[in-house]
C-alpha angles and dihedrals in degrees: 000000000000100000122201133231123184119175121176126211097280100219123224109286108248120235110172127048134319122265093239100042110188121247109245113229116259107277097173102252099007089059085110098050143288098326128151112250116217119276104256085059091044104113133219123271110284096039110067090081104071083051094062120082122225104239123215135178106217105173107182112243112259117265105267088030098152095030097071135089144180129248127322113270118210122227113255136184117238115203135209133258118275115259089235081053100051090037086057100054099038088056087053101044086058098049095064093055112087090204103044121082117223089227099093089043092056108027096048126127111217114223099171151008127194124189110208116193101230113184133187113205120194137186123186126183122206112213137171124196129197129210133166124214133161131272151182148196127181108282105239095154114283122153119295115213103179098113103034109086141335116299112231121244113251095267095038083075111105103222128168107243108239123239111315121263092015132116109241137169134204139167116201124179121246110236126240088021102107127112135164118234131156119265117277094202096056100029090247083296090108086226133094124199103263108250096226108058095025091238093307097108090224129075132198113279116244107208093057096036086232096301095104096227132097131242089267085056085254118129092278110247100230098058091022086228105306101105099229133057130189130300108258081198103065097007088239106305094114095229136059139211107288105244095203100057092016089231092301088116095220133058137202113244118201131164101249116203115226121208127197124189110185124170109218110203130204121195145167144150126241112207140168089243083245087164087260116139101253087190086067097059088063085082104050131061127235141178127313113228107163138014125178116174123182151138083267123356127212120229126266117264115166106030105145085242107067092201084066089054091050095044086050097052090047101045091051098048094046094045072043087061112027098049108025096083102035102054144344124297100230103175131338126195126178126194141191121216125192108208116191130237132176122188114211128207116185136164116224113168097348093313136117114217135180128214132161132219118195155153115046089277081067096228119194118234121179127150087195118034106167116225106057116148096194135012109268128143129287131237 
């Protein structure tokens, strides 16, 4: 069997912006771009968010996007299985099975045997999306940039770009964005009213119920008679450490980018509608015949299989759509796999019987295999 390989130039992967960087909507005095504003403008928690933009690349697709191919991919034969080989596996495949009897397998006549070129095609489309929110640490003292220079726009972040073709997440703060301010959940004290007793430092005693008097009608022992007994949470101060500030009392607010790489696959079989199960070929590997990786690839277009053609036209202009204007296209690749399928045809007592082999595991499907002493499940 030829096998084709087909690898296009990869481009340099890109790590800083885009060349077309979106324009933020205007967000007051973020407009230009994620900046800190100064203290006094700085809002409450809750609502910073509706301050922050949402940020999207959006680069336009090159003139002639969808009329252009790759190389030009020559025609091949594919053959069938030996019959050793099928015979093998056949033989394999019944004996694991604890209602299946080994004659058929071994006594068979083979009266044909049919190759069908079965291929996976795959596009995945490396992306990566940018948003900014507020955040926040306990202030204890670290260095406050908010006034020291202009804060970059999201994109404007340099940032390397993680492994290819693998969901990754990162948060980066925004320079020149910091600012102090006193903490919005404790009311700059440090310290926040304990939820349990409500700030009172007691809570009701349980084993009294609050009466004071034990089931006998005696002061009951654990309360010694008072009802209520003091607050494990806060050991009776009323109040406990503010978990937002950490009982600092103040907290440095800063705009965090948030970065998002997510590889979108698109993926699909196409088959000779042989009768055999697809769904079945989604576990097994096959051949590959054709990669093309690329900033942006281009479809398909003379690959021997026109269906592949079709899958590939269609994959590149929907990841076009979908993703173009939502985030930035970091990478695409696109493959071809043959996996390969042989229809069987054998005689055993008269009869005329099918089976497949495929994958390169080569995996055993049959709906009627001939010698079963009881009804079980088939693999």
């Amino acid at each position: 069997m030829d096998k084709l390989h087909l690898l296009s130039n990869q481009d340099e992967t890109a790590t800083g912006p885009p060349s077309h960087p979106p324009t933020a909507p205007d967000a007051g005095p973020f407009k230009d771009g994620a900046s800190a504003p100064p203290v006094e403008l700085m809002p409450e928690a809750g609502a910073c968010a509706a301050l922050i933009p949402e940020y999207s690349d959006a680069p336009p697709p090159p003139l002639g996007y969808l009329q252009q191919s790759p190389a030009n991919s020559p025609d091949w034969h594919i053959p069938a299985i030996s019959e050793e080989l099928a015979r093998e596996v056949f033989i394999e495949f019944a004996s694991r099975k604890c209602c299946y009897s080994t004659k058929p397998s071994k006594e068979m006549v083979f009266t044909d045997m049919h190759a069908l070129n079965t291929y996976r095609y795959r596009l995945e489309t490396f992306t990566e999306s940018r948003s900014t929110e507020w955040a926040s640490e306990p202030y204890n003292g670290q260095l406050v940039d908010g006034l020291s220079g202009v804060a970059p726009g999201p994109w404007d972040m340099v940032v390397p770009v993680p492994a290819l073709f693998k969901d990754c997440k990162r948060d980066i703060r925004i320079p020149h964005t910091s600012s102090v301010k006193g903490c919005d959940s404790c009311l700059n004290l440090g310290r926040s009213a304990c939820a349990r007793c409500v700030n009172s430092g007691r809570i009701q005693c349980q084993i009294c119920g609050g009466s004071g008097r034990s089931a006998s009608n005696g002061r009951c022992h654990h309360c010694t008679g008072h009802g209520r007994i003091m607050c494990a949470a806060c050991g009776g101060v009323g109040s406990t450490t503010c978990m937002k500030c950490q009982g600092r009392g103040r907290i440095l607010s800063f705009i965090l980018l948030k970065i998002k790489w997510k590889n979108n696959e698109y993926t699909t079989m196409v088959d000779k509608r042989s009768g055999f199960p697809v769904d079945l070929l989604h576990s097994v590997t096959g051949e590959m015949l054709f990669t093309d990786m690329n900033k942006q690839v281009y479809p398909i277009v003379n690959f021997p299989e026109g269906a592949v053609n079709s899958a590939s036209a269609s994959a590149v202009q929907e990841h076009q759509a979908q993703f173009s204007t939502t985030c930035r296209i970091v990478q695409q690749r696109q493959t071809i796999e043959l996996i390969p399928v042989t229809r069987v045809h054998f005689a055993w007592r008269e009869k005329t019987h099918i089976y497949f082999v495929y994958g390169a595991e080569n995996k055993v499907f049959t709906k009627d295999y001939p010698a079963r002493c009881c009804c079980c499940s088939i693999s």
